[in-house]
KEKE-679695 format. One line per field, with one value per residue (C-alpha): residue number from 0; chain; y, z negated, x; residue in three letters. Coordinates in Angstrom, 2 decimals, padded with zeros to 5 digits. Layout:
i <- [NUM,...]
ch <- [A,...]
y <- [Y,...]
z <- [Z,...]
x <- [X,...]
aa <- [ALA,...]
***
This chain:
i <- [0,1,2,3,4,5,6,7,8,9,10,11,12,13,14,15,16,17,18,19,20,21,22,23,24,25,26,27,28,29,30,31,32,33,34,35,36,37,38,39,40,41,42,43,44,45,46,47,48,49,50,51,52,53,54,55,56,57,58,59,60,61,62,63,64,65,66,67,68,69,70,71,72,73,74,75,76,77,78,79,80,81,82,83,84,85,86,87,88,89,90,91,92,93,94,95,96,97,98,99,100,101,102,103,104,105,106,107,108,109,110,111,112,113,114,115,116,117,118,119,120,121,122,123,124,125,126,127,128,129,130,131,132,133,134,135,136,137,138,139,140,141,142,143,144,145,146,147,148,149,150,151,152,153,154,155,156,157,158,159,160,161,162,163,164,165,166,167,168,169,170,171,172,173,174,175,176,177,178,179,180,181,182,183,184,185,186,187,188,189,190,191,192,193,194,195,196,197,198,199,200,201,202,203,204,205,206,207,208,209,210,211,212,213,214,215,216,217,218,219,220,221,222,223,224,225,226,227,228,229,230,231,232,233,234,235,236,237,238,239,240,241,242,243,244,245,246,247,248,249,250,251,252,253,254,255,256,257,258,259,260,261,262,263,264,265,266,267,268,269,270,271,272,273,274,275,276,277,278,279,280,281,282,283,284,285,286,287,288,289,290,291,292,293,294,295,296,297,298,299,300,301,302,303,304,305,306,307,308,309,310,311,312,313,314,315,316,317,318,319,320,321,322,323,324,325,326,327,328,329,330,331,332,333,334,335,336,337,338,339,340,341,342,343,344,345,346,347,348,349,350,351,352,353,354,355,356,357,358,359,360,361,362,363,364,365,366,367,368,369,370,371,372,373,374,375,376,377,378,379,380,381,382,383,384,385,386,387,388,389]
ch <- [A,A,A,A,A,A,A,A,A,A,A,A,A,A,A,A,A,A,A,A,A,A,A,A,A,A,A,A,A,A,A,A,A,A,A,A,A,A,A,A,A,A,A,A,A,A,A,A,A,A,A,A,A,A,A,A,A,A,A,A,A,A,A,A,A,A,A,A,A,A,A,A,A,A,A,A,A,A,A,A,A,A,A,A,A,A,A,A,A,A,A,A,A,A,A,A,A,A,A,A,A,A,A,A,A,A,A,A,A,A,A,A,A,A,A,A,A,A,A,A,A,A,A,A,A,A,A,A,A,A,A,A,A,A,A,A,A,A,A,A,A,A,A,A,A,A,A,A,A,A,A,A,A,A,A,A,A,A,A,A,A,A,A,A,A,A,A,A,A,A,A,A,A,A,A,A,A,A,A,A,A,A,A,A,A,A,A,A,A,A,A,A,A,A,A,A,A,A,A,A,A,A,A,A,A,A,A,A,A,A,A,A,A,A,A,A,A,A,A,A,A,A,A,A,A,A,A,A,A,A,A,A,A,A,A,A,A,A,A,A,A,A,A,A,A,A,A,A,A,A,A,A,A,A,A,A,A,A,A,A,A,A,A,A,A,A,A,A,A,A,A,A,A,A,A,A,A,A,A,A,A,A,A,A,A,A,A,A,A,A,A,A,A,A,A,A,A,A,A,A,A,A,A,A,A,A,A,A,A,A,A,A,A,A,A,A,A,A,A,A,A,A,A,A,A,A,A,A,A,A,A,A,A,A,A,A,A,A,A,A,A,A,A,A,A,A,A,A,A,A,A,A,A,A,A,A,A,A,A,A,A,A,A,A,A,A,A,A,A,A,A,A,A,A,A,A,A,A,A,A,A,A,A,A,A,A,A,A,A,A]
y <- [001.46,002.66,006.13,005.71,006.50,010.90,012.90,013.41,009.59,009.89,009.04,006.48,007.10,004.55,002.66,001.24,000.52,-000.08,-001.33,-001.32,-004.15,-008.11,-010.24,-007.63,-005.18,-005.61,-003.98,-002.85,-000.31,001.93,001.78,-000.30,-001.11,-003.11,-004.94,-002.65,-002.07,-000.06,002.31,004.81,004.47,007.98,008.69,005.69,006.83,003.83,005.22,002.37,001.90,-000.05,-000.53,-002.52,-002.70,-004.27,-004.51,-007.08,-007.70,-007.20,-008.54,-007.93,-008.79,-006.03,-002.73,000.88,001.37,-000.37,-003.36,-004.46,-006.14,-004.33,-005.12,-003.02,-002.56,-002.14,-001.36,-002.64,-006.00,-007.65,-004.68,-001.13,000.20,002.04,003.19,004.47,005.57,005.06,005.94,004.62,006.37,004.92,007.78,006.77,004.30,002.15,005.38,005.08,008.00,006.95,008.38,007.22,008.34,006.64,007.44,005.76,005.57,003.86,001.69,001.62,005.39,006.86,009.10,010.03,008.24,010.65,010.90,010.95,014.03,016.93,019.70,018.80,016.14,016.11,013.41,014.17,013.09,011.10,009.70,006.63,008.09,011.34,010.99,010.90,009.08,007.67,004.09,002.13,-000.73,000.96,001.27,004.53,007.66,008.75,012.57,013.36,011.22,007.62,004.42,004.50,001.55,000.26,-000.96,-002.47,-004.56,-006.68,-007.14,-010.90,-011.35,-009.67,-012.54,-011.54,-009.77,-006.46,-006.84,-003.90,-005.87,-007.92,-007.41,-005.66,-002.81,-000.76,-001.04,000.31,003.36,003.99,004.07,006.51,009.05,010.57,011.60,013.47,014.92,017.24,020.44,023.35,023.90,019.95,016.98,017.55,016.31,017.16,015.21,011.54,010.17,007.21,006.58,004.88,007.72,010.20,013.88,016.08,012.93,011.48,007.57,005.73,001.51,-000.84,-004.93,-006.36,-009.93,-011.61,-007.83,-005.55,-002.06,001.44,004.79,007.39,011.48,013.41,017.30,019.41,022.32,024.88,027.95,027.60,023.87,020.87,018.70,020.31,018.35,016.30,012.38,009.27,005.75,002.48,-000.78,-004.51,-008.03,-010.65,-013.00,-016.86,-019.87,-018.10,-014.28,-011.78,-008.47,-005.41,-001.73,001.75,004.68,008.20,010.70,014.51,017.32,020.29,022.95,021.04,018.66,015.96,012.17,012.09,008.81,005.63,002.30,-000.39,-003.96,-007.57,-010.27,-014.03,-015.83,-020.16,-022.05,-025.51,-027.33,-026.04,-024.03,-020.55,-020.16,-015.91,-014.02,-010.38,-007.92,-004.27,-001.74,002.01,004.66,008.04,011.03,014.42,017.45,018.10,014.26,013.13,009.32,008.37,005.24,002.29,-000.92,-004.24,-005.41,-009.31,-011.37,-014.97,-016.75,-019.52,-019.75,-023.48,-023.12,-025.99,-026.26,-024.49,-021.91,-021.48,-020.21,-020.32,-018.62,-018.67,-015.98,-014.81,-011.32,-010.25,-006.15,-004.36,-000.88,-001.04,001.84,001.51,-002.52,-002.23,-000.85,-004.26,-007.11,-010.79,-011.67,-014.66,-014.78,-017.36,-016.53,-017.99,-016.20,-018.54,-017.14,-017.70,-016.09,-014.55,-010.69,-012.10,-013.17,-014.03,-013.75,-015.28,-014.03,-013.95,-012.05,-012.94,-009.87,-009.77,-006.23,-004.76,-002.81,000.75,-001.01,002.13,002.13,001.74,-001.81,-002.37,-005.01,-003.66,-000.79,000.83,000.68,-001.76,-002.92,-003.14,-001.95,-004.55,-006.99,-009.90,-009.40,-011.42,-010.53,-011.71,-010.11,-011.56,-009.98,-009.79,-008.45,-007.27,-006.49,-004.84]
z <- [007.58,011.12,012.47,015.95,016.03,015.59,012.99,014.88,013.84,010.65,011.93,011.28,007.35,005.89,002.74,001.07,000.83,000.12,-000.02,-000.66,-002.34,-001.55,-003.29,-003.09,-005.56,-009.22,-011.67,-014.51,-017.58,-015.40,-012.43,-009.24,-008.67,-005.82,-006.42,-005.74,-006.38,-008.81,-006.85,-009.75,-013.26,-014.65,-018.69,-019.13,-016.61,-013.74,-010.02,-007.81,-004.34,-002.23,001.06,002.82,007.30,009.16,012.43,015.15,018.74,018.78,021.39,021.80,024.34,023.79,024.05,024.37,025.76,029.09,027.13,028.95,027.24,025.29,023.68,021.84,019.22,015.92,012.72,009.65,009.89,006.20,004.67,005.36,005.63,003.50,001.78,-002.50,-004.98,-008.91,-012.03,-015.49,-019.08,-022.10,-024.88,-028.36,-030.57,-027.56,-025.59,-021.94,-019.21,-015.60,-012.11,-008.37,-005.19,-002.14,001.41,004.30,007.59,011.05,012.05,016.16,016.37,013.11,012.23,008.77,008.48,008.42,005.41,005.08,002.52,003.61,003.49,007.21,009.44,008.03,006.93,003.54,002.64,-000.29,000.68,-001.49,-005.13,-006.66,-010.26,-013.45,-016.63,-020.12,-021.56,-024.18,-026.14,-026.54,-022.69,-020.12,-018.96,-015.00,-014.02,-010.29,-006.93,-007.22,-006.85,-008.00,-010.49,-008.97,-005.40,-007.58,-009.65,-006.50,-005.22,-006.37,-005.70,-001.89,000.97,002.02,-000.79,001.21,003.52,006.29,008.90,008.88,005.27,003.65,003.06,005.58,004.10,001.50,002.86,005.58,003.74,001.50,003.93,005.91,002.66,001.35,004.35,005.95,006.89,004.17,003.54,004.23,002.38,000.96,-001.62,-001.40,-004.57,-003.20,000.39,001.24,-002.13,-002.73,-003.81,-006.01,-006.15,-009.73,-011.35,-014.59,-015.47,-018.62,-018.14,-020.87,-020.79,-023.89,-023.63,-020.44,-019.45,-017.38,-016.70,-015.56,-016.36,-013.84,-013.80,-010.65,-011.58,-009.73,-010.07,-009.09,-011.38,-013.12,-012.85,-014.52,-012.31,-008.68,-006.69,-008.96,-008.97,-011.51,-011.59,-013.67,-012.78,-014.91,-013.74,-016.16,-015.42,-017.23,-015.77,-013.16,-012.10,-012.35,-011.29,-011.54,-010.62,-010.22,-009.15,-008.23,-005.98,-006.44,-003.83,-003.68,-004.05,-005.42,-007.81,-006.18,-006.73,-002.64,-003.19,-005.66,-005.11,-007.06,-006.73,-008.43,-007.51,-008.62,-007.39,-008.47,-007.92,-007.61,-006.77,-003.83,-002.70,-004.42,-003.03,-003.53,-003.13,-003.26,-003.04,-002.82,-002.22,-001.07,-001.35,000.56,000.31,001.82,-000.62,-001.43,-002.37,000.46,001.32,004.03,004.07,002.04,002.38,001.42,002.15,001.32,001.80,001.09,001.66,000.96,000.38,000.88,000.00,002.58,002.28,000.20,002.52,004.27,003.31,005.11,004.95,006.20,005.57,006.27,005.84,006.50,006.10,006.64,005.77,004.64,005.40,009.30,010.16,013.07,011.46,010.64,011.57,010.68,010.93,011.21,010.11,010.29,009.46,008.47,006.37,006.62,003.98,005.38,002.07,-000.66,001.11,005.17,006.17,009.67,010.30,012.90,012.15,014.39,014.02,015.87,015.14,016.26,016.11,015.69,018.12,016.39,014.46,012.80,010.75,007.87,008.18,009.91,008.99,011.89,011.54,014.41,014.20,015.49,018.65,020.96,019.70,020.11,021.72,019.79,020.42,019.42,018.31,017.39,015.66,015.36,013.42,011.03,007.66,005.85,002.02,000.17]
x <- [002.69,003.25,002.02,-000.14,-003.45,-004.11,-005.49,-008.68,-009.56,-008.33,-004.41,-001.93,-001.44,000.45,000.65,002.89,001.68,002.44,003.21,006.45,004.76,006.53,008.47,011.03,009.50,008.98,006.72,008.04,007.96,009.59,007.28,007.99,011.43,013.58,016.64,019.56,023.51,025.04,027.22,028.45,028.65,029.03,028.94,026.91,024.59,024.18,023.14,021.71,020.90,018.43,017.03,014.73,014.87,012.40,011.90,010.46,008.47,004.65,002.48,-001.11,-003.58,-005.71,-005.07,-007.20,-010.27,-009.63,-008.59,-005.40,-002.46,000.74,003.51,006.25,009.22,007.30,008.54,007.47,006.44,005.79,007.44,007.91,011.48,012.85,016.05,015.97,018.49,017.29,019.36,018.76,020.82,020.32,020.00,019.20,016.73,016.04,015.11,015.97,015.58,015.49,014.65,013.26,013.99,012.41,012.31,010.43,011.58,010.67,013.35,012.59,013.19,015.03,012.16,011.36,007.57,004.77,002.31,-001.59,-001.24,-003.92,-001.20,-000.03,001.64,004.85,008.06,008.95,012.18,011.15,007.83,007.00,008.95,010.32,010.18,011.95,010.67,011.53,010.98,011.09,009.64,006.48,006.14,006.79,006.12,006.64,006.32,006.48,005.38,005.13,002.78,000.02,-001.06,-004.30,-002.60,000.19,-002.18,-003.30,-000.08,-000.38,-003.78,-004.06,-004.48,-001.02,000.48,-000.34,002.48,002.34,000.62,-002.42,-003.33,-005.93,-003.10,-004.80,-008.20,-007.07,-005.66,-007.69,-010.52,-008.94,-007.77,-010.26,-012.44,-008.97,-007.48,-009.35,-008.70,-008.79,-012.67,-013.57,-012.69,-009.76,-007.46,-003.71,-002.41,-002.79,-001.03,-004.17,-004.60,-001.23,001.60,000.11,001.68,001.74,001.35,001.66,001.85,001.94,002.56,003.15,003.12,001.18,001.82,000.64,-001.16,000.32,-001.44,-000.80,-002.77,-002.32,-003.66,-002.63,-003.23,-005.25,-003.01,-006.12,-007.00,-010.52,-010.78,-008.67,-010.73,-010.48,-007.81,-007.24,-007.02,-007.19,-006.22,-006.26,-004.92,-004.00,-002.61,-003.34,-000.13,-000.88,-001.67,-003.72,-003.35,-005.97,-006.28,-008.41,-008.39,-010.33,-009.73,-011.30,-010.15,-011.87,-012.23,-009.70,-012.46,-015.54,-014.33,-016.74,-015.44,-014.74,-013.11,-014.39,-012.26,-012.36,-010.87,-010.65,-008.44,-007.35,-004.70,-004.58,-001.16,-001.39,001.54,003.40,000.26,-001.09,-004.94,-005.50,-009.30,-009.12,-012.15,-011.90,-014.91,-014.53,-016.89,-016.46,-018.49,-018.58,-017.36,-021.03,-021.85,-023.50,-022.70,-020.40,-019.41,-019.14,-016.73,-016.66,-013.03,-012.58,-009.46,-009.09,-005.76,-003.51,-000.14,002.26,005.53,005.98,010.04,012.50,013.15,009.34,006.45,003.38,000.27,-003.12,-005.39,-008.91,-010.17,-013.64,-014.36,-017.94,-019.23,-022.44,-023.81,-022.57,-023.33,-021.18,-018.28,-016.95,-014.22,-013.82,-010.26,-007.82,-003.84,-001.32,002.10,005.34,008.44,011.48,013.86,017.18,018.98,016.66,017.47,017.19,014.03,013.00,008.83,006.51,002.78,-000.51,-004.01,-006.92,-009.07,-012.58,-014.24,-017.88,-019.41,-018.46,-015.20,-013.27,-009.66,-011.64,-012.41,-008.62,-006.08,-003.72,-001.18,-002.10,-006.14,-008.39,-006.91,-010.31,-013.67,-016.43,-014.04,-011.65,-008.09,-004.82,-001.64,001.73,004.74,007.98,010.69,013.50,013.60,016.57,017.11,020.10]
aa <- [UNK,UNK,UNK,UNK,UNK,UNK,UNK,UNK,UNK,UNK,UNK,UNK,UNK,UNK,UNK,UNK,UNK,UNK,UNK,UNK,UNK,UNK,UNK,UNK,UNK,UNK,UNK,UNK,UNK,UNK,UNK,UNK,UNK,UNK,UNK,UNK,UNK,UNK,UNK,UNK,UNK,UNK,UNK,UNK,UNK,UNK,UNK,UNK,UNK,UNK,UNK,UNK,UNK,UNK,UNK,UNK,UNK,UNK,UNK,UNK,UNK,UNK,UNK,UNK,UNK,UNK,UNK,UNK,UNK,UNK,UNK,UNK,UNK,UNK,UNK,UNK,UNK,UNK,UNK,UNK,UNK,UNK,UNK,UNK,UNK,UNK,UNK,UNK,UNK,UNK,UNK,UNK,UNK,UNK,UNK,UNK,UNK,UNK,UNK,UNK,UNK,UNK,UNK,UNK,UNK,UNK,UNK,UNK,UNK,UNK,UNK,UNK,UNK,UNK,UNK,UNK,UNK,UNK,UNK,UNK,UNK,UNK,UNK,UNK,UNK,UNK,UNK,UNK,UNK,UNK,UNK,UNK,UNK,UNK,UNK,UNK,UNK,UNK,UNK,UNK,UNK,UNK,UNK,UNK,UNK,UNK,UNK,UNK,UNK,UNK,UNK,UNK,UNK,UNK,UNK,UNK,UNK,UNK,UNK,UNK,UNK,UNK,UNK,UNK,UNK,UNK,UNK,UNK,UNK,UNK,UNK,UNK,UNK,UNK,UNK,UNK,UNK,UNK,UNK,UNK,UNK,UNK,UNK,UNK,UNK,UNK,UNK,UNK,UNK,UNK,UNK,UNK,UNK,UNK,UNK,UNK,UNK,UNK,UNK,UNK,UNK,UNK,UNK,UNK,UNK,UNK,UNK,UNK,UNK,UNK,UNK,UNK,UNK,UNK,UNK,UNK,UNK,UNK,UNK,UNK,UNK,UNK,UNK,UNK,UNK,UNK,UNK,UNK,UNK,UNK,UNK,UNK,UNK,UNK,UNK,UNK,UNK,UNK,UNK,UNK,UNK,UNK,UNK,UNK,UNK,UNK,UNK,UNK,UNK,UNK,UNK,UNK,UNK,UNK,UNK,UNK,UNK,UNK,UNK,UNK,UNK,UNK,UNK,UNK,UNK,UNK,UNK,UNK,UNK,UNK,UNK,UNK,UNK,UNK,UNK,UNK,UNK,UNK,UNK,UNK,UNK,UNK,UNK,UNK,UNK,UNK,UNK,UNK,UNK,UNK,UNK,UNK,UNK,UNK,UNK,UNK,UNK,UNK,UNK,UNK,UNK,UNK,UNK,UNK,UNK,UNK,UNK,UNK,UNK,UNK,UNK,UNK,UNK,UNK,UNK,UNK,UNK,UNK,UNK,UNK,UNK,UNK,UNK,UNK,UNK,UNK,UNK,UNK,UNK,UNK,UNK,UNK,UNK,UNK,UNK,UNK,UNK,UNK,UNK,UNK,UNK,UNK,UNK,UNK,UNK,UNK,UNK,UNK,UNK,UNK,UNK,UNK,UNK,UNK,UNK,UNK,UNK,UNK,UNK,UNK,UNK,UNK,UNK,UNK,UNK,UNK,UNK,UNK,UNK,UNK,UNK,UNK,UNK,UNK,UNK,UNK,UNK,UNK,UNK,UNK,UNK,UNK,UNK,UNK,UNK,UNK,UNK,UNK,UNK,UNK]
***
């Protein structure tokens, strides 16, 4: 996710998201993974390294509050870019030890991205993973920063596979940032970046048949309290005939302990011949430190996918997002988008929004990187770029 909009409205924290999250990246025992090359072999200890650049034109015909028209070099477009190392040993008994380490970066400037964790504006280094683990056949442990295992549940079911623009990525991470990162004394919770990468955590994932879930505790790390700061999440796919997916998770106030953050999501995605029809719902809750009520959102995504030719995949995709407990806070939005796979690791993308906003329209109910892009107005916008995999 991009970086645009300032603190003061809750900034441009990004996601993954997510992210992080396309055909690209696996779930496994181990956590998420990408396809990578083996570029040492050391005492039976294999180093690996992968990247993901992405890069392309975006046009929109509504910009700011006078409205006018803007277009720039954005990065990011269906995935975020990135650039990882991961190691994997074998030891004994079927006993495997392995590590991640994954940075983000913004490909029209160079920058390290910037993260939505409440202990400041920086770029750390390794923004989406820094962790070590062990597996085996009776599943795995991770111990450091990584994914979280409720955002990676949807990843089949989300309208658009939570790619980093026009999906409900931002939904989900806007509408867990501005209950987290305050400033010390206010909502506050420095062990999750927009409820995506989880800091001081620990992570246990198995796959029991056709089930694949992840159990995640994020340590609060403050004296007196093994709840303060800290942060929990819980997250399956069903994979069969259809897919299914479900999630929760609770983020809890540095100093108060108070669930600041509830989320919770279902999803289902239906193939049927060369088209895969997808409905995702996710629902965030924010409250002040003290438990008063904030805001509550209803984010719904509906989309189909045709695999129209062996190289193309189109989508269409519908998303509408409301807080309930601010009316006007809402959008109804419309995406049509093409990838055209020109080798499994080059992809060339064509995608358009047609966003229409409510009257007091916030992040929270954004599918745009950058925020809504007129408040109380409908806007369009169109990215076209190229995405490359090693």
């Amino acid at each position: 996710m991009k970086k645009n909009q300032s603190r003061s409205v809750a900034g441009r924290a990004s996601a993954t998201a997510a992210i992080a999250l396309t055909a690209l990246a696996l779930t496994t025992a181990s956590g998420i993974v990408h396809a990578g090359t083996v570029i040492g072999e050391i005492g039976g200890t294999k180093i690996s390294i992968f990247g993901i650049l992405d890069a392309g034109l975006l046009y929109q015909s509504k910009s700011g509050t006078k409205g006018k028209a803007k277009s720039s070099l954005e990065t990011s477009g269906i995935t975020p870019t990135i650039i990882g190392f991961k190691g994997e040993r074998d030891l004994e008994d079927g006993l495997k030890a392995f590590f991640n380490l994954e940075a983000h970066f913004d490909l029209n400037n160079g920058m390290f991205h910037g993260s939505g964790d409440a202990d400041g504006t920086g770029s750390p280094l390794f923004r989406r993973q820094a962790n070590i683990g062990l597996s085996g056949d009776w599943g795995s442990v991770t111990l450091g920063r990584q994914y979280g295992p409720a955002l990676l549940a949807h990843v089949g079911t989300e309208a658009r596979g939570f790619k980093e623009q026009f999906s409900n990525v931002y939904a989900w991470a806007y509408n867990q940032y501005a209950a987290t990162a305050g400033a010390v004394g206010t909502e506050r919770n420095t062990n999750n970046d927009v409820g995506i990468f989880f800091n001081n955590a620990v992570q246990y994932r198995h796959t029991l048949g056709p089930v694949n879930f992840g159990v995640l505790w994020a340590l609060g790390g403050k004296s007196g309290s093994t709840t303060n700061n800290s942060a929990w999440a819980l997250g399956a796919t069903y994979t069969g005939p259809v897919t299914l997916s479900a999630s929760y998770q609770v983020i809890k106030d540095e100093d108060t302990g108070n669930n600041n953050v509830k989320h919770g999501g279902v999803g289902i995605a239906v193939p049927y011949g060369p088209f895969t029809f997808k409905a995702n719902y996710l629902n965030a809750k924010n409250e002040t430190r003290s438990g008063a009520n904030v805001s509550d959102v209803g984010a719904l995504g509906l989309g189909i996918d045709w695999k129209w030719h062996a190289k193309h995949t189109a989508t269409l995709a519908y998303y509408n997002n409301k807080d309930d407990r601010n009316p006007n806070d809402k959008t109804t939005n419309l995406v049509i988008s093409n990838d055209y796979a020109i080798r499994p690791d080059t992809t060339l993308y064509v995608q358009m929004a047609h966003i229409d906003a409510g009257s007091a329209a916030t992040i929270k109910t954004s599918i745009v990187a950058a925020g809504i892009p007129a408040v109380g107005e409908s806007a369009t916008l169109l990215n076209v770029g190229l995405n490359f995999a090693f």
